[in-house]
ChimeraX commands (.cxc) that place a marker at each C-alpha (Angstrom):
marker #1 position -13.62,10.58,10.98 radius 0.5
marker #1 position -11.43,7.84,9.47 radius 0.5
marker #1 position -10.16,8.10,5.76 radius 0.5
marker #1 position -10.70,4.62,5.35 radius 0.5
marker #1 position -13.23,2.15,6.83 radius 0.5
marker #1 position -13.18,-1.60,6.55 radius 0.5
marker #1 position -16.62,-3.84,8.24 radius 0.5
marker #1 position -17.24,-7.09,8.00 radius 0.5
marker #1 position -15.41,-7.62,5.16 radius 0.5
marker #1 position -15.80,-11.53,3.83 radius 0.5
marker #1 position -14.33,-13.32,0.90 radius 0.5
marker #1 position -15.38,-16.51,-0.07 radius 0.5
marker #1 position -13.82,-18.79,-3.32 radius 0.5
marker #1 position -15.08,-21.36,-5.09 radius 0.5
marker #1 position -12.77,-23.31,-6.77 radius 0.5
marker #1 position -12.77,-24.36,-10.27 radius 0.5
marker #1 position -13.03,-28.13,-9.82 radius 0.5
marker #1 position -15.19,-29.63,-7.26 radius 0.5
marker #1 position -16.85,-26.23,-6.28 radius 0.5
marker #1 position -14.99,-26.02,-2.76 radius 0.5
marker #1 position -15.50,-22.89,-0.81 radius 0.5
marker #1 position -12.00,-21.47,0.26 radius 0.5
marker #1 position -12.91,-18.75,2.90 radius 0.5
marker #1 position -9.50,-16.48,2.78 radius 0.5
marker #1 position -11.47,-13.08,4.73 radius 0.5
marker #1 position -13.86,-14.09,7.63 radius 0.5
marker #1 position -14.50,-11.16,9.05 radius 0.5
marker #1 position -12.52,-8.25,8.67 radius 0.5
marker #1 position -13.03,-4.60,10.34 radius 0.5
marker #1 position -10.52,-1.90,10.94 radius 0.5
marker #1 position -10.02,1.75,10.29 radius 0.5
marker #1 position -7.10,3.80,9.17 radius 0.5
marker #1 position -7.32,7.56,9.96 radius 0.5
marker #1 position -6.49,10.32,8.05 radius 0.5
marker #1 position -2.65,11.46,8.05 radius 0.5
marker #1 position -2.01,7.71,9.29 radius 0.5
marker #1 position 0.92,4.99,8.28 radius 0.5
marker #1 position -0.49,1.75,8.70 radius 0.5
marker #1 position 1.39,-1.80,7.81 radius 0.5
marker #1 position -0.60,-5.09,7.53 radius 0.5
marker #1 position 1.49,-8.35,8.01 radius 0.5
marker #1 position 1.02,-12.11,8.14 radius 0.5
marker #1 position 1.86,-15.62,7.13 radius 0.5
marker #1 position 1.48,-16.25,3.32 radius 0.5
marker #1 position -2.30,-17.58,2.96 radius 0.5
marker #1 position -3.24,-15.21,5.26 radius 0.5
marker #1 position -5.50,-12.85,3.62 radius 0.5
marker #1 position -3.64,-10.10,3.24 radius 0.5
marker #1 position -3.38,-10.25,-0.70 radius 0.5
marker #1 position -6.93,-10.70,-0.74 radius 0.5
marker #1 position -7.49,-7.45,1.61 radius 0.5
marker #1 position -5.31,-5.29,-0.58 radius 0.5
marker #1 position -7.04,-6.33,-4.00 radius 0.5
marker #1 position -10.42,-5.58,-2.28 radius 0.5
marker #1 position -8.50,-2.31,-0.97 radius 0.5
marker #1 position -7.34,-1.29,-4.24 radius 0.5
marker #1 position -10.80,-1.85,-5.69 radius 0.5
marker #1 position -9.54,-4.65,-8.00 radius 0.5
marker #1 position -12.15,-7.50,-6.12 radius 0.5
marker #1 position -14.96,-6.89,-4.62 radius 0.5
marker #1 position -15.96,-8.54,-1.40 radius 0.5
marker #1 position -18.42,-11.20,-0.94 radius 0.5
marker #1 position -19.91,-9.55,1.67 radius 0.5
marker #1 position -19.18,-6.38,3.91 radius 0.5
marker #1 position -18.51,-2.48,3.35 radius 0.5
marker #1 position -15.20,-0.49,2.42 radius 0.5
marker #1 position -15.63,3.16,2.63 radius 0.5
marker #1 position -12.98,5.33,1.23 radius 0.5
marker #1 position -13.98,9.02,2.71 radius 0.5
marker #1 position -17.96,9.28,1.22 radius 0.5
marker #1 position -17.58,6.28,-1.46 radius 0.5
marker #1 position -18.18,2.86,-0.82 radius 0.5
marker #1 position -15.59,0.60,-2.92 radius 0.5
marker #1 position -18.12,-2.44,-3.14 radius 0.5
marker #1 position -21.05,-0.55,-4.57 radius 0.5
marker #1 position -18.91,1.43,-7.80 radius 0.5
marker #1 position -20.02,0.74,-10.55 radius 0.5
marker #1 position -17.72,-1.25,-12.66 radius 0.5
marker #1 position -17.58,1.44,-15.76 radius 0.5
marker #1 position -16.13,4.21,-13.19 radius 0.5
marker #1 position -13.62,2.29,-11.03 radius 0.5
marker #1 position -10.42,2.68,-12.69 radius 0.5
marker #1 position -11.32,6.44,-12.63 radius 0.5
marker #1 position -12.08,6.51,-9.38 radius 0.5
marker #1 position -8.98,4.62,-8.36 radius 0.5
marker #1 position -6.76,6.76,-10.74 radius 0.5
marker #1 position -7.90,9.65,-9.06 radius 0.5
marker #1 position -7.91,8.56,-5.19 radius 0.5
marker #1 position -5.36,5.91,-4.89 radius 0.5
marker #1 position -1.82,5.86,-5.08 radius 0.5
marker #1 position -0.03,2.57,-5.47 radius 0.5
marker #1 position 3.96,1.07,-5.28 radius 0.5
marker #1 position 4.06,-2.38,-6.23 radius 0.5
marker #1 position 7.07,-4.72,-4.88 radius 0.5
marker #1 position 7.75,-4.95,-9.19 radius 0.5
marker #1 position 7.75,-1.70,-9.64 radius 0.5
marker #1 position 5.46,-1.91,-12.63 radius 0.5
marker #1 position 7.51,0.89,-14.83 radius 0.5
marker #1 position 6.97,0.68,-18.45 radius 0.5
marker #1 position 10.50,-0.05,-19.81 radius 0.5
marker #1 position 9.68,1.62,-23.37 radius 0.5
marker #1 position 8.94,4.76,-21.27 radius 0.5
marker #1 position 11.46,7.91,-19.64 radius 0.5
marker #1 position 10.91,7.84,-16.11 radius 0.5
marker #1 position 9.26,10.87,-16.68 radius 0.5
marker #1 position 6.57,9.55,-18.90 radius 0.5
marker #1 position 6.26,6.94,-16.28 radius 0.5
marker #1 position 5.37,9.56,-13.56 radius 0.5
marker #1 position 3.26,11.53,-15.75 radius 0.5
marker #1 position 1.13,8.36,-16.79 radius 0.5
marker #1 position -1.95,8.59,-14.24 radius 0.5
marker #1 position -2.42,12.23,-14.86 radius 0.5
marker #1 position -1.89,11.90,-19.13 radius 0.5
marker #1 position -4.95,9.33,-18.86 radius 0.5
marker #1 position -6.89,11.37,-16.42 radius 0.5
marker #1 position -6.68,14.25,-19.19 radius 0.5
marker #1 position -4.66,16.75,-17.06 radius 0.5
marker #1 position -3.10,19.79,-18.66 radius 0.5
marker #1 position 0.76,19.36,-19.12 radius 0.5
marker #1 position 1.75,22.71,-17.11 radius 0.5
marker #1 position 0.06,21.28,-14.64 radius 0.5
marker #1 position 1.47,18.12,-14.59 radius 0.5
marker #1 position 5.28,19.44,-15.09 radius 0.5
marker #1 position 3.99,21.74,-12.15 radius 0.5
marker #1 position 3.23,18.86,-9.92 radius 0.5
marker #1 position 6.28,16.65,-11.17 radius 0.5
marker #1 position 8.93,19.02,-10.65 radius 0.5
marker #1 position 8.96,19.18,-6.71 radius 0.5
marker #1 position 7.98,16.01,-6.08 radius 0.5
marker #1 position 10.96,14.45,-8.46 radius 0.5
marker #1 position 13.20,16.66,-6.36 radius 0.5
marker #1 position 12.08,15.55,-3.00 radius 0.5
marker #1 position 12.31,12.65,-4.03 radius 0.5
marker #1 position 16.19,12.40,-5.25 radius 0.5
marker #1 position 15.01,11.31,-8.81 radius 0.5
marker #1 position 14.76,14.99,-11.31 radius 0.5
marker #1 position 17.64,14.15,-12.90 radius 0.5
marker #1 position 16.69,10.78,-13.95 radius 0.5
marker #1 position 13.53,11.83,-15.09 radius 0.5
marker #1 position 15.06,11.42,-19.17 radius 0.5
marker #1 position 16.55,7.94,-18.31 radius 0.5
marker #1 position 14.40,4.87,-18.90 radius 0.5
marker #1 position 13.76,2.42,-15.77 radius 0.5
marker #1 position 16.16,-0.52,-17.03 radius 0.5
marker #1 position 19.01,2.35,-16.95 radius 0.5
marker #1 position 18.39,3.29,-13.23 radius 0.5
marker #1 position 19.36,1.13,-9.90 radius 0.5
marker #1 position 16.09,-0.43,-8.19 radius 0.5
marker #1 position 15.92,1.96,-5.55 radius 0.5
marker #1 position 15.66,4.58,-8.19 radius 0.5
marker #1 position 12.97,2.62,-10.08 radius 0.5
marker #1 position 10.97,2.35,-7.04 radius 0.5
marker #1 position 11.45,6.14,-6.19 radius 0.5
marker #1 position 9.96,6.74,-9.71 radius 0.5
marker #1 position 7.24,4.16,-8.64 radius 0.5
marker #1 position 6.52,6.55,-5.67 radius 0.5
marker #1 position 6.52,9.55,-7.64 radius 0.5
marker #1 position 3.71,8.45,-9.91 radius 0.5
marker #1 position 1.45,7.30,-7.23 radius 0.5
marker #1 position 1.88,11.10,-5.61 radius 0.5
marker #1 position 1.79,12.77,-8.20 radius 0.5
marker #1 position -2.37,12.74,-8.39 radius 0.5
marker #1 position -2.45,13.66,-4.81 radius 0.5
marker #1 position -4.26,10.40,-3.94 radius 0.5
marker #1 position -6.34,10.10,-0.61 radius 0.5
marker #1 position -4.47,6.99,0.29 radius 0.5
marker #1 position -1.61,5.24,-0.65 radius 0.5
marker #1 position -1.17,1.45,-1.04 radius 0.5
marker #1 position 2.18,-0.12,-1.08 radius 0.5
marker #1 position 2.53,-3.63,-1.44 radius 0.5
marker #1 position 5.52,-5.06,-0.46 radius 0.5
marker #1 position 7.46,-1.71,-1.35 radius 0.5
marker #1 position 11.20,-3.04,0.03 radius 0.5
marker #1 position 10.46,-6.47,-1.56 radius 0.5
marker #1 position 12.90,-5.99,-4.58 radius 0.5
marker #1 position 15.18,-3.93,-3.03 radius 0.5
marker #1 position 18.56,-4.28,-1.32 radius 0.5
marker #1 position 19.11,-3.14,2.52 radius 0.5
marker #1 position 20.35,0.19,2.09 radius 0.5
marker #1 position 17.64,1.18,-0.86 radius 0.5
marker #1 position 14.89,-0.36,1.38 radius 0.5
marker #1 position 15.93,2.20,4.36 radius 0.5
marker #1 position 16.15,4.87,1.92 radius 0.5
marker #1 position 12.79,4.22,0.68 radius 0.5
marker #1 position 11.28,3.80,4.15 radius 0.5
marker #1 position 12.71,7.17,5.65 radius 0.5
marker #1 position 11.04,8.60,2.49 radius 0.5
marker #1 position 8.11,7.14,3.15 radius 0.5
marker #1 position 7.94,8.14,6.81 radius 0.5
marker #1 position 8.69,11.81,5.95 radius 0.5
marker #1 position 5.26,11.54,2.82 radius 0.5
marker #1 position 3.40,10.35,5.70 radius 0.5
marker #1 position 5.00,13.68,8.03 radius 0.5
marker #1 position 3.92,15.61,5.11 radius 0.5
marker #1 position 0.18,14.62,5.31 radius 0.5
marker #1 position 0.51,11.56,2.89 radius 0.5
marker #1 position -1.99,8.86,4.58 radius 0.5
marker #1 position -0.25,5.32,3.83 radius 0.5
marker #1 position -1.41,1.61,4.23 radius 0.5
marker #1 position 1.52,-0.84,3.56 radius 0.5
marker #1 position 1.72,-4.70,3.27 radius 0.5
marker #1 position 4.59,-5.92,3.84 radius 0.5
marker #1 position 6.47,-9.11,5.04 radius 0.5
marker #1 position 9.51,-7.11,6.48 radius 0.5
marker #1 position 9.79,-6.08,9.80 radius 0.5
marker #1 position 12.13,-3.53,8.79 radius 0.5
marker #1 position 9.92,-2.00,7.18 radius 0.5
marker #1 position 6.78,-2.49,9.34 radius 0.5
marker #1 position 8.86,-0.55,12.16 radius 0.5
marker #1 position 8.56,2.43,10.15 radius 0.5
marker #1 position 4.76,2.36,10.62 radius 0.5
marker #1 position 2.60,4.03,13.40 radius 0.5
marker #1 position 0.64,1.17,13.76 radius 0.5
marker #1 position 1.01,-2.77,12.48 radius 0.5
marker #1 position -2.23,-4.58,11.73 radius 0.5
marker #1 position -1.63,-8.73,12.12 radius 0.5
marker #1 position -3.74,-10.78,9.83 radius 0.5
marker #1 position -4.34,-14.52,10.53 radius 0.5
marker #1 position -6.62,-16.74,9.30 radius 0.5
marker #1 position -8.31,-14.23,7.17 radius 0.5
marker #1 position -8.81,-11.92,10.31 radius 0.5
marker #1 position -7.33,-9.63,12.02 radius 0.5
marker #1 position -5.49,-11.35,14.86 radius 0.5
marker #1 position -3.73,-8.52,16.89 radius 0.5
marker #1 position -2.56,-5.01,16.49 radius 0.5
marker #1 position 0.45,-2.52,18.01 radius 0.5
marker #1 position 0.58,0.98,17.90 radius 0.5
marker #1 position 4.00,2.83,18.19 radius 0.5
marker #1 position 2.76,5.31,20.80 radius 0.5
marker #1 position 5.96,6.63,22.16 radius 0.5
marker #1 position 8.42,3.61,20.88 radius 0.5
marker #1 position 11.49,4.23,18.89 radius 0.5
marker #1 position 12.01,2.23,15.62 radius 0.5
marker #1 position 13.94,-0.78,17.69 radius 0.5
marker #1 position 11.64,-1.38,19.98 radius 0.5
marker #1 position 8.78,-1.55,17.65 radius 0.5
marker #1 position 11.17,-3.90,15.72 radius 0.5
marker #1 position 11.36,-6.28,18.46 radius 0.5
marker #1 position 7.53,-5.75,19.87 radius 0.5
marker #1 position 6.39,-6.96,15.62 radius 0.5
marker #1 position 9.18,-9.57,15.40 radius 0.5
marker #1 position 7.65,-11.24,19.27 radius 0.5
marker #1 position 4.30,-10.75,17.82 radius 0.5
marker #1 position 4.81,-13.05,14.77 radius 0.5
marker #1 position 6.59,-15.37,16.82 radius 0.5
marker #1 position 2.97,-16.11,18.90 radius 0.5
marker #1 position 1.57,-15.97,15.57 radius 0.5
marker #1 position 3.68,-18.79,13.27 radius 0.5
marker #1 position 3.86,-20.79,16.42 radius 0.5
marker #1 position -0.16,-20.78,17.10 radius 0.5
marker #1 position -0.10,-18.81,19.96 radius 0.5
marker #1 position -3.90,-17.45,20.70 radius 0.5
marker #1 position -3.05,-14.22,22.21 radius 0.5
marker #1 position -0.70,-11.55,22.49 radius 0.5
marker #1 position 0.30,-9.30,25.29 radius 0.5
marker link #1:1,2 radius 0.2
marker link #1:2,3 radius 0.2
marker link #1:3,4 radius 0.2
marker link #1:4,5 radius 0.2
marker link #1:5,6 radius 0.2
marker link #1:6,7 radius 0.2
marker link #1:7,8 radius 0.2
marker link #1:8,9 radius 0.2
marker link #1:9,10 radius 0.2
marker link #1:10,11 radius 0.2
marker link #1:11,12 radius 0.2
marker link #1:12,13 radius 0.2
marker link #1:13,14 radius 0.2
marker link #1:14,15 radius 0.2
marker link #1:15,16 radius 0.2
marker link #1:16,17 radius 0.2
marker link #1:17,18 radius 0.2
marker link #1:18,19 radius 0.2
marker link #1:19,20 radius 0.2
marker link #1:20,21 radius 0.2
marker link #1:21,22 radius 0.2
marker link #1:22,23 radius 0.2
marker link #1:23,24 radius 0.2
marker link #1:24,25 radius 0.2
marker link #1:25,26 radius 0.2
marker link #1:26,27 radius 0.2
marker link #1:27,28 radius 0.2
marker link #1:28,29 radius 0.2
marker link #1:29,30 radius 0.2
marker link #1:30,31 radius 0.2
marker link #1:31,32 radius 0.2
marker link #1:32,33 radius 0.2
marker link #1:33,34 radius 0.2
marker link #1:34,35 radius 0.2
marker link #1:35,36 radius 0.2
marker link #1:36,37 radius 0.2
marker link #1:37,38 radius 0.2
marker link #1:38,39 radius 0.2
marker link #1:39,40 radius 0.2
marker link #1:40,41 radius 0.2
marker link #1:41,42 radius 0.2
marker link #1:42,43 radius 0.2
marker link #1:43,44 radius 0.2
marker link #1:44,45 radius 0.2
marker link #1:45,46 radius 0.2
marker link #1:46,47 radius 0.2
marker link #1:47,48 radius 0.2
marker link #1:48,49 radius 0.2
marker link #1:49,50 radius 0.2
marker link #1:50,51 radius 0.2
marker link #1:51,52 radius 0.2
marker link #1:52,53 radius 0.2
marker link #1:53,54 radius 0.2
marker link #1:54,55 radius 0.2
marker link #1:55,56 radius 0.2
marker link #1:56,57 radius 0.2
marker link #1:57,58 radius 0.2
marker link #1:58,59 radius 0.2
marker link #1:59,60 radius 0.2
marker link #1:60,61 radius 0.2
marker link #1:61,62 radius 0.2
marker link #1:62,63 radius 0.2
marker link #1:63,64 radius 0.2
marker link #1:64,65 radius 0.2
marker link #1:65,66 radius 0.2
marker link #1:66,67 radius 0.2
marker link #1:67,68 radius 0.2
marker link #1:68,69 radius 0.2
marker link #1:69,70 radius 0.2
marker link #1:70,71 radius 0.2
marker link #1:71,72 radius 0.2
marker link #1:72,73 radius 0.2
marker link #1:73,74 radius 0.2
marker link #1:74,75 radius 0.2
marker link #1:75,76 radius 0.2
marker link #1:76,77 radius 0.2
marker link #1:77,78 radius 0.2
marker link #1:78,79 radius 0.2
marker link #1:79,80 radius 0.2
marker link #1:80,81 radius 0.2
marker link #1:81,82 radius 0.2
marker link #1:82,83 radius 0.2
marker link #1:83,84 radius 0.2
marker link #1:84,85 radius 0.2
marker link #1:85,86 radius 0.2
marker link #1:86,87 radius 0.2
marker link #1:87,88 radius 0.2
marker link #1:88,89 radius 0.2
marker link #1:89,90 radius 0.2
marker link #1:90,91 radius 0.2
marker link #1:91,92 radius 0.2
marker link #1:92,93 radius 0.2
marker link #1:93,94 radius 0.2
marker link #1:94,95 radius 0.2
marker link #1:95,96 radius 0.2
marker link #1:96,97 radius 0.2
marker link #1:97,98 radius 0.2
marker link #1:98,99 radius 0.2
marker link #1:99,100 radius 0.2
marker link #1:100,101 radius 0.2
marker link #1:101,102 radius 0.2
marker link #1:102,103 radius 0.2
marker link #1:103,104 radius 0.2
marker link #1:104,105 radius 0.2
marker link #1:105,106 radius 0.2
marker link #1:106,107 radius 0.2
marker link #1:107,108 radius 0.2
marker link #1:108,109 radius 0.2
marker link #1:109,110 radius 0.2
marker link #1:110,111 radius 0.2
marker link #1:111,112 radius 0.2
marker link #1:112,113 radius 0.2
marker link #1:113,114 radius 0.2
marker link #1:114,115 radius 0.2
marker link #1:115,116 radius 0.2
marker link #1:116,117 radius 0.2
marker link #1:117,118 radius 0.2
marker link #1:118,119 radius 0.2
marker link #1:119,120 radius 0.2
marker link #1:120,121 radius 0.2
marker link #1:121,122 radius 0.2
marker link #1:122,123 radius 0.2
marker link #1:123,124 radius 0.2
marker link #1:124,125 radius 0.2
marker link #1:125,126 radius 0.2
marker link #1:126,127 radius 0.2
marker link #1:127,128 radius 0.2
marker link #1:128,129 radius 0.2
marker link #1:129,130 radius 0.2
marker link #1:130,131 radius 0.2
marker link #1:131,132 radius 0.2
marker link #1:132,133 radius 0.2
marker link #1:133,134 radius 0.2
marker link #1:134,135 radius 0.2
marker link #1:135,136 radius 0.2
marker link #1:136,137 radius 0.2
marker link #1:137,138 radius 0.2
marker link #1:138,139 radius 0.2
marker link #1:139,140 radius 0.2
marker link #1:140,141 radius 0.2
marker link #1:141,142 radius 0.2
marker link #1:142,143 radius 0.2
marker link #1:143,144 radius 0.2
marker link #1:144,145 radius 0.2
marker link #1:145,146 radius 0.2
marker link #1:146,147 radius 0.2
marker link #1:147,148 radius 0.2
marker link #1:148,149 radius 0.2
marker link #1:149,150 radius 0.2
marker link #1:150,151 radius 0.2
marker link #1:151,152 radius 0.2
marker link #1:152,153 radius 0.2
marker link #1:153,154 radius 0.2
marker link #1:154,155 radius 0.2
marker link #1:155,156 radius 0.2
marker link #1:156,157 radius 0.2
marker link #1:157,158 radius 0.2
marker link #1:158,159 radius 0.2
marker link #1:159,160 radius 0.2
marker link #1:160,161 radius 0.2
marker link #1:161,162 radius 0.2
marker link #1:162,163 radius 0.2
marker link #1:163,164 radius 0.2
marker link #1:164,165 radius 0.2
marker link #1:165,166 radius 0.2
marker link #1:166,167 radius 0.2
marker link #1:167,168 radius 0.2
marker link #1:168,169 radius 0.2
marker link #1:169,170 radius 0.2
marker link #1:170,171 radius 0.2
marker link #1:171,172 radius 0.2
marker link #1:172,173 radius 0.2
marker link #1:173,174 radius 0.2
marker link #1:174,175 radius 0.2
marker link #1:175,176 radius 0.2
marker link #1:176,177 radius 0.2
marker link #1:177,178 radius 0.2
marker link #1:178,179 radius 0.2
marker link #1:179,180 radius 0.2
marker link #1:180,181 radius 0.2
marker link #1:181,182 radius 0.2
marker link #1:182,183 radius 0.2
marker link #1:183,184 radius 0.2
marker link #1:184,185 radius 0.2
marker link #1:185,186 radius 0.2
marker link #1:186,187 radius 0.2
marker link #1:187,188 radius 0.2
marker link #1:188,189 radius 0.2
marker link #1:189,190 radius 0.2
marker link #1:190,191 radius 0.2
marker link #1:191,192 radius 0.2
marker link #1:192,193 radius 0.2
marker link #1:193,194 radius 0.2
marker link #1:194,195 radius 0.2
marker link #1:195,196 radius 0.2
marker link #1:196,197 radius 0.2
marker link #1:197,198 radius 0.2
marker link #1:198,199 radius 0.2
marker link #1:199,200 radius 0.2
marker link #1:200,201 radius 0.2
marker link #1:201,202 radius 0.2
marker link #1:202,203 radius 0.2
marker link #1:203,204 radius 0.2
marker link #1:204,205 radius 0.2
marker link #1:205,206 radius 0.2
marker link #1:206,207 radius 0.2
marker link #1:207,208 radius 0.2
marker link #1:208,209 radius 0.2
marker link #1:209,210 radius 0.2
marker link #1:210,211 radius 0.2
marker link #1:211,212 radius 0.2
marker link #1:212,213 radius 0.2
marker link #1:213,214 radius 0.2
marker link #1:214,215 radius 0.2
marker link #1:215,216 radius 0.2
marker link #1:216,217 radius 0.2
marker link #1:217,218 radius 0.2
marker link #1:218,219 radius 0.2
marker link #1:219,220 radius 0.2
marker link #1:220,221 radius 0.2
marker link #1:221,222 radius 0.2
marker link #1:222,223 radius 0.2
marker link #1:223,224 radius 0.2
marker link #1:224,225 radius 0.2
marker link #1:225,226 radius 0.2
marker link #1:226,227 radius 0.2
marker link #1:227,228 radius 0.2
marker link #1:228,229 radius 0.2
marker link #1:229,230 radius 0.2
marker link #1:230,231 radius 0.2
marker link #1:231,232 radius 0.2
marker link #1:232,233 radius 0.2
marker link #1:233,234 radius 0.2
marker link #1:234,235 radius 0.2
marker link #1:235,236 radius 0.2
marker link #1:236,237 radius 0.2
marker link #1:237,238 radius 0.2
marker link #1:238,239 radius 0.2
marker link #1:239,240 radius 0.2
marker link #1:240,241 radius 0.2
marker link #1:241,242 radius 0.2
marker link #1:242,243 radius 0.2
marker link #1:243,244 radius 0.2
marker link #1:244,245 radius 0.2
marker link #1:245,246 radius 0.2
marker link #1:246,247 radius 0.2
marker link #1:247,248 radius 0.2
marker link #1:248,249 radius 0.2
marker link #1:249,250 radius 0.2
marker link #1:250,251 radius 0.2
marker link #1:251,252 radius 0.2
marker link #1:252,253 radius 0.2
marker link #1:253,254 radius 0.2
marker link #1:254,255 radius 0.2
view
């Protein structure tokens, strides 16, 4: 049974002057299976923002279902989202989004301060996963004292650290230099080894290679999608970067 199910998911703006409809999700349906690592890519304007607010229970859709295990996203109530979402999703942001006047510990230990959790059990959970992560002995430095890789680590960290069902990253390489951005992508890959199920937007091939499967969106639908099956990072690299090609030069298909 997937962990997460997307149907017929529509989004529909009106904007502020002249009441125009901007349709940026026409019909959107795909699945992401427990223990997966998923990527979503496309052109700017393509939806994908759109998809991941909706994901992340931040929008709601005009029309369509998202199930997250037993709970439909669209039909929470407003006054128990942001516990639900504390409690079952993880996030990294491409910013970051570290509080500078907090340690990095007290940065990690946010989500599970708010959710009320005891503090042996959070130094319990932060301990190992600091470790595994390369970051422990940062955890008394504050974020605008630590390299961006490290920040993001920390990032990483905190979205773990409430053992969320699913893990959103958007654009998780997108602030980071070359050899931080493989560092956090082998991470990544062995959190998804570990059980960690992991949906990714991202405009970076690089990265997208890392995935098990790459979801193309276009035109607020999805236009295509590759599975790594028995490829080796390169390959993959080379199978997204041809597939983007058909799509930015308004190719119809893919093979």
């Amino acid at each position: 049974m997937p962990l997460l199910e997307v149907k017929n998911v529509k989004k529909v703006y009106t904007t502020r002057f002249g009441g125009n409809q901007v349709q940026a999700l026409k019909n959107v349906s795909f699945s992401v299976e427990e223990g997966e690592y998923a990527a979503i890519m496309g052109e700017s304007g393509s939806g994908k923002t759109t998809l991941l607010n909706i994901l992340a229970a931040l929008d709601k859709p005009t029309s369509g279902d998202v199930m997250l295990g037993n709970k439909n996203l669209v039909t929470i109530k407003d006054s128990e989202i942001s516990t639900f979402r504390r409690k079952q999703l993880g996030f990294v942001f491409q910013d970051f989004n570290l509080l500078d006047t907090f340690s990095i510990k007290d940065n990690i230990l946010l989500p599970l301060v708010l959710s009320g959790t005891p503090y042996g059990e959070m130094e319990e959970r932060m301990i190992p996963i600091t470790k595994r992560l390369g970051i422990y002995e940062l955890l008394a430095k504050f974020p605008y004292e630590v390299s961006g890789g490290e920040k993001q680590r920390a990032a990483v960290a905190r979205a773990l650290i409430t053992h969320p069902k699913l893990i959103l990253a958007d654009e998780p390489t997108g602030a980071l230099d070359s050899k931080a951005s493989a560092h956090l992508m082998r991470l990544f890959t062995k959190i998804n080894e570990d059980g960690q199920t992991i949906l990714m937007v991202t405009h970076s091939i690089k990265a997208a290679s890392h995935a098990g499967r790459v979801l193309f969106i276009k035109d607020g639908e999805v236009f295509h999608q590759i599975y790594r099956g028995n490829m080796n990072s390169d390959a993959m690299y080379q199978k997204i970067s041809d597939t983007l090609t058909v799509i930015t030069t308004g190719g119809d298909g893919v093979e």
